[in-house]
Backbone bond lengths (Angstrom), bond angles and torsions (degrees), N, CA, C in turn:
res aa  C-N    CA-C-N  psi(-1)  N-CA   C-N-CA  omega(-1)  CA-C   N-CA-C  phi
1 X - - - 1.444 - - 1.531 109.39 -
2 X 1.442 116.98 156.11 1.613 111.51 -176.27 1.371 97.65 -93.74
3 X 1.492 104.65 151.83 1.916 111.32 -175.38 1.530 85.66 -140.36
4 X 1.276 96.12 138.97 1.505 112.66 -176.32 1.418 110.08 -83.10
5 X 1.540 125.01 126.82 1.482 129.15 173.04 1.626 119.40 -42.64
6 X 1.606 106.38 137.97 1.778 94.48 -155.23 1.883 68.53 -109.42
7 X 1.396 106.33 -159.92 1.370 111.76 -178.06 1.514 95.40 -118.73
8 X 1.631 103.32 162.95 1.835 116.47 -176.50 1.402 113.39 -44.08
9 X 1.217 125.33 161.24 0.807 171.36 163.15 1.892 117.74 -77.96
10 X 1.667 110.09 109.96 1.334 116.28 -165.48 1.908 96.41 -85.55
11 X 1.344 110.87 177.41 1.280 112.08 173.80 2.123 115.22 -79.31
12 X 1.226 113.75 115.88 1.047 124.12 -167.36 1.859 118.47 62.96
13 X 1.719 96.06 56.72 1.322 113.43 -174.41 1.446 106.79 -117.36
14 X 1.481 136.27 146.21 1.205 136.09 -178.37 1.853 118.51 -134.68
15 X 1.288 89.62 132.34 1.539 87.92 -179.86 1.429 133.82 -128.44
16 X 1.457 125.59 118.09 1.858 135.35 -138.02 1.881 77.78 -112.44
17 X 1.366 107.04 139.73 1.333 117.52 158.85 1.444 100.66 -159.60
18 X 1.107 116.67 166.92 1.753 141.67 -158.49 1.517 99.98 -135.25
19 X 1.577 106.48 116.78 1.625 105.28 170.80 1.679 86.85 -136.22
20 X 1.616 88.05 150.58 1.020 112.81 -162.13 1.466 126.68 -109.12
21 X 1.472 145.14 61.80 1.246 158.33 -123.00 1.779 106.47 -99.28
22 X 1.188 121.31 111.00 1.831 111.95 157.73 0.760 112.80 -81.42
23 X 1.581 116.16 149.49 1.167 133.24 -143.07 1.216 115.41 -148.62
24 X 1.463 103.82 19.18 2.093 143.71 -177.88 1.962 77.41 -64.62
25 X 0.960 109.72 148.81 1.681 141.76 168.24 1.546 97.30 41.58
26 X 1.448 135.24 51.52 1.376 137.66 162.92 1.341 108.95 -136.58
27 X 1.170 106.95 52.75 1.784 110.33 161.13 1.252 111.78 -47.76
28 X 1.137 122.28 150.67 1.658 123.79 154.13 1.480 106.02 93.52
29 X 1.287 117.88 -152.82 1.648 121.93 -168.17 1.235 102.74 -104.84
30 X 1.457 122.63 118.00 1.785 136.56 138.75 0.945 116.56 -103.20
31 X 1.649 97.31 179.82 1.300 104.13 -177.12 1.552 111.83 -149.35
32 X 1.285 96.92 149.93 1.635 118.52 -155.11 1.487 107.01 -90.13
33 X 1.436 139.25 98.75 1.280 161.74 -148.42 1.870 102.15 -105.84
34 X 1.290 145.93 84.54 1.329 122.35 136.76 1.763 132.37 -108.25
35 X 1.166 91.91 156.68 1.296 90.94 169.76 1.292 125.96 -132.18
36 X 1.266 133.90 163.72 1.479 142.06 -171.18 1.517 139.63 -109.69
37 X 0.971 161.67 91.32 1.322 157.94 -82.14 1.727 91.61 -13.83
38 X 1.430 120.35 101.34 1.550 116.16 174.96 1.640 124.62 -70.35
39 X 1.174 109.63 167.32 1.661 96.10 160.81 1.796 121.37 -58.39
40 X 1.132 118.67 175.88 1.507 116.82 -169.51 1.469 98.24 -136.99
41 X 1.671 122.46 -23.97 0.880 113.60 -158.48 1.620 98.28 -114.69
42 X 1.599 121.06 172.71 1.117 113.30 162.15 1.208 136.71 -94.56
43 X 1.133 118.08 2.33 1.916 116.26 153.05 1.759 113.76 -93.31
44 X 1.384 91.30 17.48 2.111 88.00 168.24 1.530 105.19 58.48
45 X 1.278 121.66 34.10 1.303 117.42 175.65 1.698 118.67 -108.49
46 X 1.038 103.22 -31.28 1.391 136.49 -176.50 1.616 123.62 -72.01
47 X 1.280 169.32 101.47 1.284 160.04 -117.69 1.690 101.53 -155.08
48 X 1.258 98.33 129.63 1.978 104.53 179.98 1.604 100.55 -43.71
49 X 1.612 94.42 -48.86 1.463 94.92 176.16 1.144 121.16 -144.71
50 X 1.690 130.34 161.58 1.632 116.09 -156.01 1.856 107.09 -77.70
51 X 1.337 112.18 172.22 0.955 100.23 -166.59 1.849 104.11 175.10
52 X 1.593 111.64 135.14 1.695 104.88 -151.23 1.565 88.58 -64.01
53 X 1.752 134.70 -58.33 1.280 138.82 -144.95 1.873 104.91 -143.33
54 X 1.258 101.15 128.31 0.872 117.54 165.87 1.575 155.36 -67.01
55 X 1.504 98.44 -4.96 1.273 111.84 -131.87 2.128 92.25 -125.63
56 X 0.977 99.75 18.75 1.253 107.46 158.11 1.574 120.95 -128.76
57 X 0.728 126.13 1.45 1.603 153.66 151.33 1.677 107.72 -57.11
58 X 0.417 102.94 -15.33 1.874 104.76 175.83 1.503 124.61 -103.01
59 X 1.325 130.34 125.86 1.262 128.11 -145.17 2.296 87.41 -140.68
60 X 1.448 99.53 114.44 1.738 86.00 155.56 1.223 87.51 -158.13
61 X 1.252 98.37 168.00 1.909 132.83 179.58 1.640 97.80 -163.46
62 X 1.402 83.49 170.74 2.022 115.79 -172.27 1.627 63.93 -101.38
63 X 1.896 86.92 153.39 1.386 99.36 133.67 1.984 101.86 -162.17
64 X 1.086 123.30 162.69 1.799 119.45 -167.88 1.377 110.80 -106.61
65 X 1.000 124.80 118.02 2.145 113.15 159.97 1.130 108.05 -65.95
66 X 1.530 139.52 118.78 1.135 107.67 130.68 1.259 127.69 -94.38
67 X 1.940 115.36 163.78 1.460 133.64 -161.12 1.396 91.01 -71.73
68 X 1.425 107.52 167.05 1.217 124.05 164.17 1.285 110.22 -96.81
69 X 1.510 118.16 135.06 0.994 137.18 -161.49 1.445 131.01 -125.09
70 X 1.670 115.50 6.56 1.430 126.05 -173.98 1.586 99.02 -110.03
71 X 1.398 113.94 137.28 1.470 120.04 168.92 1.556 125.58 -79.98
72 X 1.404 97.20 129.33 1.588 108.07 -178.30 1.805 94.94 -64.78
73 X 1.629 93.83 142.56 1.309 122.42 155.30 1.746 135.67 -59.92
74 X 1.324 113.64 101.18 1.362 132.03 155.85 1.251 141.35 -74.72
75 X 1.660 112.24 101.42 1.305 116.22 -174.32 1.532 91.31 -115.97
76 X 1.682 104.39 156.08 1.676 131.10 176.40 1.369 108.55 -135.00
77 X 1.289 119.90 111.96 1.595 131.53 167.85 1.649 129.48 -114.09
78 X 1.191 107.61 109.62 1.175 100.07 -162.35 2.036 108.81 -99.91
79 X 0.975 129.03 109.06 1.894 141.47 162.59 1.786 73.58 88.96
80 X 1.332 128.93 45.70 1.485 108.66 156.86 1.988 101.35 105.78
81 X 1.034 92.48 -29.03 1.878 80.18 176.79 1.651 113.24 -150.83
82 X 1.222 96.18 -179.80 2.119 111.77 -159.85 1.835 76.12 -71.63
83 X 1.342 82.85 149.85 1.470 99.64 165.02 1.495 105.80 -118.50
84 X 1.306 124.06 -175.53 1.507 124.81 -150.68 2.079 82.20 -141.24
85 X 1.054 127.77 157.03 1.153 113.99 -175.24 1.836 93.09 -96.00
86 X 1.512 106.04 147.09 1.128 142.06 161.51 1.816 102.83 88.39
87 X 1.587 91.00 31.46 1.874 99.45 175.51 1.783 89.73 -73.37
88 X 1.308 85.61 179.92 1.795 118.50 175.04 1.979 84.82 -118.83
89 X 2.093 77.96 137.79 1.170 97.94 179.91 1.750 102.40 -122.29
90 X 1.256 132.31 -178.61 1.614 117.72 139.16 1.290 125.89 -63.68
91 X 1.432 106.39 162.80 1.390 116.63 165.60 1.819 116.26 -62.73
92 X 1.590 93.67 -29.61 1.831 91.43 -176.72 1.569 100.19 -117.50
93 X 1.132 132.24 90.00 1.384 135.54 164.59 1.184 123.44 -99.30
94 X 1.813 113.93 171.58 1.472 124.79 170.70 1.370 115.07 -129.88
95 X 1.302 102.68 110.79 1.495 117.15 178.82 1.961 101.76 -84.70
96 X 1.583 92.30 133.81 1.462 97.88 178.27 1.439 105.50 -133.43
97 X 1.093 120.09 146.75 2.024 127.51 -161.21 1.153 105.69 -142.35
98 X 1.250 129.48 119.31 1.537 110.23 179.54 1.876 88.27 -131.68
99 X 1.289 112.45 179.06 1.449 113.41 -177.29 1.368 96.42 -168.37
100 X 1.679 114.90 131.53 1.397 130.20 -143.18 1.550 106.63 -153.73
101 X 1.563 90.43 103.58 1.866 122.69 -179.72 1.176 116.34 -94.13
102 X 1.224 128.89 107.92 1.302 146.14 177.46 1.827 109.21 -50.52
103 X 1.428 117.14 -36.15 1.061 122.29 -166.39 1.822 112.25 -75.99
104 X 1.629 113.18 106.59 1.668 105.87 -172.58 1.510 85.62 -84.44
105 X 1.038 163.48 16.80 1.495 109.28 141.37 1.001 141.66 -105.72
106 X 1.705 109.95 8.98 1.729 113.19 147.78 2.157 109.81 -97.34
107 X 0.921 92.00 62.14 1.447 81.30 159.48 1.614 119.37 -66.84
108 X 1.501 89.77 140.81 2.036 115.73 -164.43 2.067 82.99 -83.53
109 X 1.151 109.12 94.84 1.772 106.83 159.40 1.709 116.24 177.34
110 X 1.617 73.46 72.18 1.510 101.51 176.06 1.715 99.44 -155.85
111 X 1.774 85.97 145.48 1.610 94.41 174.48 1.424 135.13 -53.60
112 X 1.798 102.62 -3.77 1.617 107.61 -169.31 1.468 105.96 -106.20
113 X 1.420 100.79 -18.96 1.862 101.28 149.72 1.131 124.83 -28.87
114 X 1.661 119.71 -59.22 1.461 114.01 -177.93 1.484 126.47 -51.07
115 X 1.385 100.76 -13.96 1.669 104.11 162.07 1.392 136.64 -56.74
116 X 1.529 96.88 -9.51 1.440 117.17 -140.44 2.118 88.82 -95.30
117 X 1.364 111.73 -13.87 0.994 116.47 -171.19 1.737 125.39 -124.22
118 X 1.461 100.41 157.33 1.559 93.32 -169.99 1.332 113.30 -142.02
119 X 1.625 117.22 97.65 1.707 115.19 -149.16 1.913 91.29 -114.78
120 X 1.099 102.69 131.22 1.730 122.50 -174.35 1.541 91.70 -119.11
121 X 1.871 94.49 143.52 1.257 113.88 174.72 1.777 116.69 -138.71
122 X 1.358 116.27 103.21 1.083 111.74 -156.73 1.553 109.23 -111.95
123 X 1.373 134.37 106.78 1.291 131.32 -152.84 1.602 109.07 -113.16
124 X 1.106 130.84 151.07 1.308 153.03 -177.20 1.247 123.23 -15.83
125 X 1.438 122.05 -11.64 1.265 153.23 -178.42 1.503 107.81 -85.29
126 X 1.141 104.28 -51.31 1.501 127.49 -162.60 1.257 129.32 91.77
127 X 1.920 97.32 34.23 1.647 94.23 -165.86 1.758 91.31 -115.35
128 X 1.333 115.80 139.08 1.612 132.92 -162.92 1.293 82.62 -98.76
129 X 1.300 115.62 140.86 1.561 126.48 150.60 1.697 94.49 -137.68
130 X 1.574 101.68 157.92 1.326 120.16 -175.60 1.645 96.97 -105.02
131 X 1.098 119.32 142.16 1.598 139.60 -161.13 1.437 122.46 -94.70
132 X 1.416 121.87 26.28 1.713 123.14 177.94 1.567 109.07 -32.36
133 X 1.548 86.51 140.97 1.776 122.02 162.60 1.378 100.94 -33.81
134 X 1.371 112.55 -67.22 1.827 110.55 -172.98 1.570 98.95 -128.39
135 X 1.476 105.48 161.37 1.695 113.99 -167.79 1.919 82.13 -99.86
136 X 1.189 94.14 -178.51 1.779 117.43 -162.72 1.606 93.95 -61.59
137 X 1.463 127.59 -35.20 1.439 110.98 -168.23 1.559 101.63 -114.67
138 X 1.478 119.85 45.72 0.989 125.16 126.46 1.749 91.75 105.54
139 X 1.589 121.96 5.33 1.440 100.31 -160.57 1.677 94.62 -99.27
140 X 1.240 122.08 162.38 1.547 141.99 -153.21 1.932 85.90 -101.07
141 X 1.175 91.31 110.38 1.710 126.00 157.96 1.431 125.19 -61.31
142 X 1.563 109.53 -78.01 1.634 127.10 176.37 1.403 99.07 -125.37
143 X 1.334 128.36 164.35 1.156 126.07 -150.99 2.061 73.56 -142.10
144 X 1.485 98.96 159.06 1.602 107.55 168.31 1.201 117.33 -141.18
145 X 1.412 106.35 151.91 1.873 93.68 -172.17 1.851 87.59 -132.18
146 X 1.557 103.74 137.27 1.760 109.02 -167.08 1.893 85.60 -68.17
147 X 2.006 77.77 170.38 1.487 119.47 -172.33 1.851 92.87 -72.75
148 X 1.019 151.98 163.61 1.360 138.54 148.60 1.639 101.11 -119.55
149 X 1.554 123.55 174.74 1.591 132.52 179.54 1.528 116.94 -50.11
150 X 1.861 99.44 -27.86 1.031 108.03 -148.72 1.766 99.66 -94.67
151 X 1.346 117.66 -73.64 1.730 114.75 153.76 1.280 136.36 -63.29
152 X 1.107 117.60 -20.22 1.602 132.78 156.73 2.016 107.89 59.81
153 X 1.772 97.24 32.66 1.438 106.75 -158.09 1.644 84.43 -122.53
154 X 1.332 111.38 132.57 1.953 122.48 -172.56 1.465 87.53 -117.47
155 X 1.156 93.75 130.61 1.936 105.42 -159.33 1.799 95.95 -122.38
156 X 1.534 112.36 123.70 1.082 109.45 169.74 1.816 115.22 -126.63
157 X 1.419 110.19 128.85 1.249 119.26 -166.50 1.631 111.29 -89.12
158 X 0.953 114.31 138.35 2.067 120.30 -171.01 1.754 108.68 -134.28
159 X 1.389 107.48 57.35 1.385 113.00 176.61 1.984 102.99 -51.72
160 X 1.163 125.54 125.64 1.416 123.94 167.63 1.459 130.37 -150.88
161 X 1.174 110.59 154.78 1.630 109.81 -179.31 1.575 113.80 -93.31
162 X 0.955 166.52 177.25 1.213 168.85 102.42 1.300 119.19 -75.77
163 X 1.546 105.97 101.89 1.642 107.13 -172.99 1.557 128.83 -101.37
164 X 1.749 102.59 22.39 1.551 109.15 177.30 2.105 93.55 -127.73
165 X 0.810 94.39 179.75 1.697 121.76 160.15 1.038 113.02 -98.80
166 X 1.582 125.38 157.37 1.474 116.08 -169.89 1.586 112.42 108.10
167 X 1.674 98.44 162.77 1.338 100.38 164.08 1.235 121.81 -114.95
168 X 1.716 99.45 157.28 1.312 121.43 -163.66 1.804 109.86 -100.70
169 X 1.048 105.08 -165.07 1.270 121.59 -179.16 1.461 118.71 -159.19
170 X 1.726 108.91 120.73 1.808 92.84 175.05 1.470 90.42 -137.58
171 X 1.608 95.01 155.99 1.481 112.66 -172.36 1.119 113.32 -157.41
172 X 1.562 111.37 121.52 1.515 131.90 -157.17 1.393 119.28 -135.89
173 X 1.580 120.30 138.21 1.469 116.97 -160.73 1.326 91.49 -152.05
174 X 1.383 110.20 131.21 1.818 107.16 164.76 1.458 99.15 -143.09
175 X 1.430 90.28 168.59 1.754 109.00 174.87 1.636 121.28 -136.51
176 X 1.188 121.52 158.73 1.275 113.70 -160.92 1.677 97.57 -103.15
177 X 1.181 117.44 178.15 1.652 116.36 -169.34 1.458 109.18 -65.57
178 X 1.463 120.80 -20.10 1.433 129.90 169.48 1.550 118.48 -63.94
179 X 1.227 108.42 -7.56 1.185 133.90 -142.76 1.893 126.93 10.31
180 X 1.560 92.36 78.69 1.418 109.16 -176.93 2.035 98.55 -118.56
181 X 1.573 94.05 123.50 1.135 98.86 -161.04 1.764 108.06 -69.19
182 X 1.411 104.00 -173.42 1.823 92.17 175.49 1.102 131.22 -92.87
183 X 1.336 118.53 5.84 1.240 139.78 169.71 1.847 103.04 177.94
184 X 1.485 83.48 179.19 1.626 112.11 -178.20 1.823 108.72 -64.99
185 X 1.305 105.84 -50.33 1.541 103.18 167.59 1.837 104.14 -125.23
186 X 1.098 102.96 167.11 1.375 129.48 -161.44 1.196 105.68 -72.20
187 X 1.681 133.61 162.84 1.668 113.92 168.60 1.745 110.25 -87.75
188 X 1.368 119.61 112.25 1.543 102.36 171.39 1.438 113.11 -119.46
189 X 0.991 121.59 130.14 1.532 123.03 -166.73 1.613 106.97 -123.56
190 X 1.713 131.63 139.26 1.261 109.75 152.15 1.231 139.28 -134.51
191 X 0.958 142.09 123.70 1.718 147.34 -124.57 1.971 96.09 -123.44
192 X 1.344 100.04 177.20 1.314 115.90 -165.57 2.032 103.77 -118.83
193 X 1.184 114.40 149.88 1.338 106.56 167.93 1.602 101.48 -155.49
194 X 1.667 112.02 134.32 1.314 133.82 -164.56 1.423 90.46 -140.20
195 X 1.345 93.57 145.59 1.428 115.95 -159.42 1.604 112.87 -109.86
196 X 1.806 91.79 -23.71 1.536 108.84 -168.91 1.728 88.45 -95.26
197 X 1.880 99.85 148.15 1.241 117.86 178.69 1.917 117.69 -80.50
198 X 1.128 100.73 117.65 1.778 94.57 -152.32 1.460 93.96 -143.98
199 X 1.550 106.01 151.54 1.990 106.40 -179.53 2.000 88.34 -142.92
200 X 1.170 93.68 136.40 1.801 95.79 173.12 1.465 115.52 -88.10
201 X 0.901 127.31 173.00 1.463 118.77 -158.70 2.117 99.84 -88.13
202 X 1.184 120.87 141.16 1.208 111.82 -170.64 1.508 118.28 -79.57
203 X 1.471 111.72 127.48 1.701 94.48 -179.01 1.754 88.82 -106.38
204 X 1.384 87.80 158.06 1.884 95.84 -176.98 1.858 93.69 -98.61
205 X 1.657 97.84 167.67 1.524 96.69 179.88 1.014 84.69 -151.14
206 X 1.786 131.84 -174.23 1.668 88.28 -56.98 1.286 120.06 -64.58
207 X 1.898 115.79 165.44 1.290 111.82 -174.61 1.528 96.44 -163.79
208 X 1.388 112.70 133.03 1.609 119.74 -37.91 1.650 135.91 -19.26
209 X 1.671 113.32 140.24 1.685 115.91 -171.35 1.493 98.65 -131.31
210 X 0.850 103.24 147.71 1.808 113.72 158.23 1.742 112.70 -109.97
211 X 0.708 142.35 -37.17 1.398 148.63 -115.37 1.930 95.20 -145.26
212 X 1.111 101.48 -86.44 1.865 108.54 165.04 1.499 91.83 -141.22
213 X 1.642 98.67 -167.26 1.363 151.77 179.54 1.460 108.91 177.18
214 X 2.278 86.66 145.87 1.128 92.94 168.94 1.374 112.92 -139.39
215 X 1.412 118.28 175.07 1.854 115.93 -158.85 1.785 87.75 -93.75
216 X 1.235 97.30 156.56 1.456 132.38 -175.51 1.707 114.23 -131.68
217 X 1.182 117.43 119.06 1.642 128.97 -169.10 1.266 125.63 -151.02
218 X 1.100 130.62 168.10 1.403 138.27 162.58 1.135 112.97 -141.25
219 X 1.990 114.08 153.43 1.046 121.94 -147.59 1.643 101.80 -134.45
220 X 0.891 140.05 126.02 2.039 119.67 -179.11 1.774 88.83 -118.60
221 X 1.241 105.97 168.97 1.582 124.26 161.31 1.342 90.37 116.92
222 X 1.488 99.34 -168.95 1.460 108.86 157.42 1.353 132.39 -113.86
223 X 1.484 105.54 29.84 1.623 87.60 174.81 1.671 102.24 -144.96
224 X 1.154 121.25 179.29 1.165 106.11 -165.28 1.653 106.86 -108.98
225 X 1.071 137.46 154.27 1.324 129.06 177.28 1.426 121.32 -53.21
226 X 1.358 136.77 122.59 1.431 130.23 157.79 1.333 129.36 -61.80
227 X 1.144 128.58 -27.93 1.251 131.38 170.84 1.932 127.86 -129.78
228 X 1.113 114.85 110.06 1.532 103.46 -179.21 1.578 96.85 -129.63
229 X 1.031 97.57 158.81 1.835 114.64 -176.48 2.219 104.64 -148.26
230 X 1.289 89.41 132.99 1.686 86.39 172.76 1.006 96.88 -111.83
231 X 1.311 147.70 155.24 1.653 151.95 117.84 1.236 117.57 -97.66
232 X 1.557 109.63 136.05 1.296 163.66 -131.18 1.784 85.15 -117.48
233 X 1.602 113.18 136.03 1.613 82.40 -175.10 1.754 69.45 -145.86
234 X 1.528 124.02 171.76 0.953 132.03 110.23 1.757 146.36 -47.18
235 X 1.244 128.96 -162.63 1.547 97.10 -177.09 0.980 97.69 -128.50
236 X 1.652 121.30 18.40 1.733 138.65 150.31 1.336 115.82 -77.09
237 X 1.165 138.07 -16.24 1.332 162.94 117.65 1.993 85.78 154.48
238 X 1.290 144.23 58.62 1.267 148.72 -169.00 1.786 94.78 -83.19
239 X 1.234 130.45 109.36 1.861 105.82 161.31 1.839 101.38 -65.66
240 X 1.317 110.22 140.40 1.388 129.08 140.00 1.108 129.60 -109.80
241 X 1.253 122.47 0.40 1.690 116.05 179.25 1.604 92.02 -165.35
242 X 1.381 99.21 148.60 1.384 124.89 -177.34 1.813 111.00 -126.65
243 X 1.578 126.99 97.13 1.042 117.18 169.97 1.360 125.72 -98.06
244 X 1.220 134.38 133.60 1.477 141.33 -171.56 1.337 104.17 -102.44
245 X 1.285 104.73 168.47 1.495 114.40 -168.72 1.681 105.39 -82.01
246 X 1.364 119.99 -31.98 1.297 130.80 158.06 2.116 123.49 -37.59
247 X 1.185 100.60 -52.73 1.385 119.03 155.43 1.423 114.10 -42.19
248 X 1.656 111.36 -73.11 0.936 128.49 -127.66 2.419 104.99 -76.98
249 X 1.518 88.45 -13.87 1.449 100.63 170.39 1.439 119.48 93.08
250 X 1.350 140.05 145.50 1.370 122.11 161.34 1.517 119.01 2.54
251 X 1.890 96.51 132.57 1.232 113.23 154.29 1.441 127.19 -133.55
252 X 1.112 126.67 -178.19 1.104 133.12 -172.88 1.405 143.32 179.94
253 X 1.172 132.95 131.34 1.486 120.05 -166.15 1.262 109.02 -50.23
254 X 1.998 109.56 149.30 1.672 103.04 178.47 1.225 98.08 102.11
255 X 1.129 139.20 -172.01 1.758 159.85 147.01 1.500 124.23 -41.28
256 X 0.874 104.81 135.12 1.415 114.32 -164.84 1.559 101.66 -142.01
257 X 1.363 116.98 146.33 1.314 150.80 -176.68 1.364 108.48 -131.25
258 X 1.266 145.92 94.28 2.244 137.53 178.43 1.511 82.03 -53.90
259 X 1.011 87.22 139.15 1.458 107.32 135.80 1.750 136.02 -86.01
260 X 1.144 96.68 3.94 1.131 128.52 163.93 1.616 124.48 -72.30
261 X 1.375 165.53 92.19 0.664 154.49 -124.47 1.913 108.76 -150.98
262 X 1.299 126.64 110.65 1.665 121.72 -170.60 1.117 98.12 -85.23
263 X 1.117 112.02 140.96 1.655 131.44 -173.95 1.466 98.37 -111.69
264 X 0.897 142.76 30.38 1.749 151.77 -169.46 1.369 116.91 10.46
265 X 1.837 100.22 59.12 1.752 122.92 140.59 1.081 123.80 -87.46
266 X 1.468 115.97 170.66 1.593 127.46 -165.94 1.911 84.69 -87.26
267 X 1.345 83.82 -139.53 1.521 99.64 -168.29 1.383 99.08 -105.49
268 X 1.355 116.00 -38.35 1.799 120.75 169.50 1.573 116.20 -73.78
269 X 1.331 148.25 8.96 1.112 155.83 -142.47 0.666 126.61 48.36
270 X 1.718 137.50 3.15 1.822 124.18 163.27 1.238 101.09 -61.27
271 X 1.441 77.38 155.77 1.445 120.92 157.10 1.441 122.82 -62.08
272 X 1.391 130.01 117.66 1.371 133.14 174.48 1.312 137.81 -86.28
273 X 1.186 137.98 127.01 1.787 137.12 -132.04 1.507 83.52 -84.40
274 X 1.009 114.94 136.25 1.732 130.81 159.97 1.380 134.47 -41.08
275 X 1.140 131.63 127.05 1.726 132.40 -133.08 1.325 134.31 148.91
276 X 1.476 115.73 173.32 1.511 93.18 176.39 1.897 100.52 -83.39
277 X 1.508 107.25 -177.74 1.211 127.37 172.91 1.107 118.24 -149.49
278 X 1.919 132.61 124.68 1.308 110.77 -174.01 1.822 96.59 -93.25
279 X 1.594 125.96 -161.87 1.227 142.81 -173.99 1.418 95.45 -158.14
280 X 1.844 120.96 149.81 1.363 107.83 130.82 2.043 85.91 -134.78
281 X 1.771 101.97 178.68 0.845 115.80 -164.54 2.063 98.08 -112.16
282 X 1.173 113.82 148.72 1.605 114.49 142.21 1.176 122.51 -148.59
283 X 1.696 106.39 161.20 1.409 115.04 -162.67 1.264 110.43 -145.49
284 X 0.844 122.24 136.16 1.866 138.71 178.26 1.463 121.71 -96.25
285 X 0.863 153.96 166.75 1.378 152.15 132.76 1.611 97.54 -131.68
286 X 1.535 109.95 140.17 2.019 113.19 176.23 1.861 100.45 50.87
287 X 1.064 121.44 -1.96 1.769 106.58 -168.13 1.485 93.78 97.39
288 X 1.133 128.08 37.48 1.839 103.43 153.12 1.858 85.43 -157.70
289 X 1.421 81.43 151.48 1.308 105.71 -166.81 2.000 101.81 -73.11
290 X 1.687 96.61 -177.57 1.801 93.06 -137.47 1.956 70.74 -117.67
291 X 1.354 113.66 136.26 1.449 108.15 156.20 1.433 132.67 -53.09
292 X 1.067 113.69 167.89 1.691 102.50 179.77 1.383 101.98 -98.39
293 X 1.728 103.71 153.21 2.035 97.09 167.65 1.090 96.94 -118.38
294 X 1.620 101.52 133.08 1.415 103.61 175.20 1.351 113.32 -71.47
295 X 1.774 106.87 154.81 1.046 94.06 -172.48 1.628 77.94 -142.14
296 X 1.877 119.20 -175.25 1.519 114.01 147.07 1.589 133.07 -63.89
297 X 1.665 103.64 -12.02 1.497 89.88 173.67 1.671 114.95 -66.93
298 X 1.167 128.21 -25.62 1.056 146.76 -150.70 2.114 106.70 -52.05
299 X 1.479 86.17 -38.81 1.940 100.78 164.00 1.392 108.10 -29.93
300 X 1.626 106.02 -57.09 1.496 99.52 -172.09 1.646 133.72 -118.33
301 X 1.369 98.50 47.33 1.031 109.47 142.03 2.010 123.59 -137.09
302 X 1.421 92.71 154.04 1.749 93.03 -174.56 1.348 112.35 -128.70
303 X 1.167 92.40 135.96 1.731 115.99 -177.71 2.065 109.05 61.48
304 X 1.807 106.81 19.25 1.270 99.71 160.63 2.236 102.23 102.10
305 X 1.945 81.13 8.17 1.625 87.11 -166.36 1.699 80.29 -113.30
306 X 1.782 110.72 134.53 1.499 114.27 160.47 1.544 107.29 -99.17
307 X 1.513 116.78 139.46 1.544 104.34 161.19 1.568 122.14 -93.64
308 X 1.472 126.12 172.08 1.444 109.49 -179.77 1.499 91.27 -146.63
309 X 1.595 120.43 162.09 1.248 91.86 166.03 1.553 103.00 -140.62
310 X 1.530 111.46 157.05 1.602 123.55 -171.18 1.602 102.98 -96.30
311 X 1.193 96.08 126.22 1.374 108.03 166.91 1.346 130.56 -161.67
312 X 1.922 111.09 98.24 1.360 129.49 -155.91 1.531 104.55 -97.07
């Protein structure tokens, strides 16, 4: 390496400096070479500067790299959250992947990173295709945004359509510049995609409740319902409670949990005497109502009525 000429040296003068060596592709044992006013010439006869002996001027040691050896972290999110394998997704989703190396001095934020990864797409057919950055005439696939010092997380974006029904298959593997993979096996997950606009009938949990419950559903298509309403019935068919979709909290294609939760009041805030209670649900999308998907909850409810029961 070149080291810049310092100036002389007084009588009983000393001089401390810090150089700073990478040590990127030197695994294993080297060795550390300096020298001191060096030769200049090429038969080693010659001296930068004169001088009685040479032979303390010479500086070596061993010293070893070792590799890094811990695997970067792999996460997969699909329209915003973990999926569970054999969920329902949309037909038009965004798969996002990021993979996160502890090690700052290979930070992942360079274009040859994308090498670093290997994203499979296996669709209903059973035919696997592998998922490139850009297709053959050059147009942009997944998009990537670099690792920085600070999150040290190489984020790759998978905007996509799904143009069959059925389930899919995706399977994803990366490695960090050390090349230590992200685990022992790969992430493969496989999910469902329905094209038709569909809501399953809601079962509430827990049930029996004292305290709350909340409804549990699934949703397929791509869009989300505009209007839903539950009623709360007696088993005279009485409404006591009216829930709106406003209430009822985030939705989303796939499985659903409200965040919404009935605490078993009327519509004025009493409290409701302990018992059964039936429910049914409706749902709109544009002004027309949403098909049902069958599902196994479907046993327990009849003619489109769920029961629940209160018990404080």
């Amino acid at each position: 390496m070149t080291y810049p000429r310092k100036d002389s040296l007084g009588v009983g003068e000393t001089f401390r400096d810090t150089i700073l060596i990478s040590t990127n592709g030197l695994i294993g044992t080297n060795w550390f070479n300096m020298e001191v006013n060096p030769y200049v010439d090429a038969s080693l006869t010659l001296l930068d500067q004169p001088e009685l002996t040479h032979l303390n001027n010479v500086l070596q040691f061993p010293f070893k790299v070792v590799g890094e050896d811990k695997n970067p972290l792999l996460d997969v999110i699909v329209n915003g959250r973990h999926i569970m394998n054999k969920d329902i997704v949309a037909p038009t989703s965004e798969i996002v992947i990021t993979l996160k190396d502890e090690n700052p001095f290979l930070v992942m934020n360079s274009d040859a990173d994308t090498s670093l990864f290997g994203i499979y797409l296996t669709d209903p057919d059973g035919i696997q295709k592998r998922i490139y950055f850009t297709d053959n005439s050059g147009n942009q696939i997944m998009s990537w945004i670099p690792a920085t010092t600070q999150n040290k997380k190489f984020k790759i974006i998978f905007p996509t359509y799904f143009e069959k029904s059925g389930t899919y298959s995706l399977l994803v593997h990366g490695t960090d510049r050390s090349g230590n993979l992200s685990g022992d096996l790969e992430y493969k997950i496989s999910f469902e995609v329905i094209h038709e606009s569909m809501i399953s009938q809601m079962m509430n949990y827990p049930n029996p409740f004292s305290t709350s419950t909340r409804f549990v559903y699934t949703i397929t298509g791509d869009a989300i319902p505009d209007d839903i309403q539950i009623q709360i019935m007696t088993v005279s068919g009485k409404v006591v409670r009216e829930i709106n979709e406003a209430e009822l909290g985030p939705i989303q294609i796939g499985r659903n949990v409200s965040s919404y939760a009935w605490d078993g009041k009327d519509q004025f805030g009493d409290p409701l005497a302990n018992g059964v209670y039936l429910y049914r649900v409706k749902t709109r999308i544009n002004g027309k109502e949403i098909k049902q998907l069958e599902t196994g909850a479907d046993n327990y409810f009849h003619k489109g009525l769920g029961k629940m029961y209160l018990i404080r």
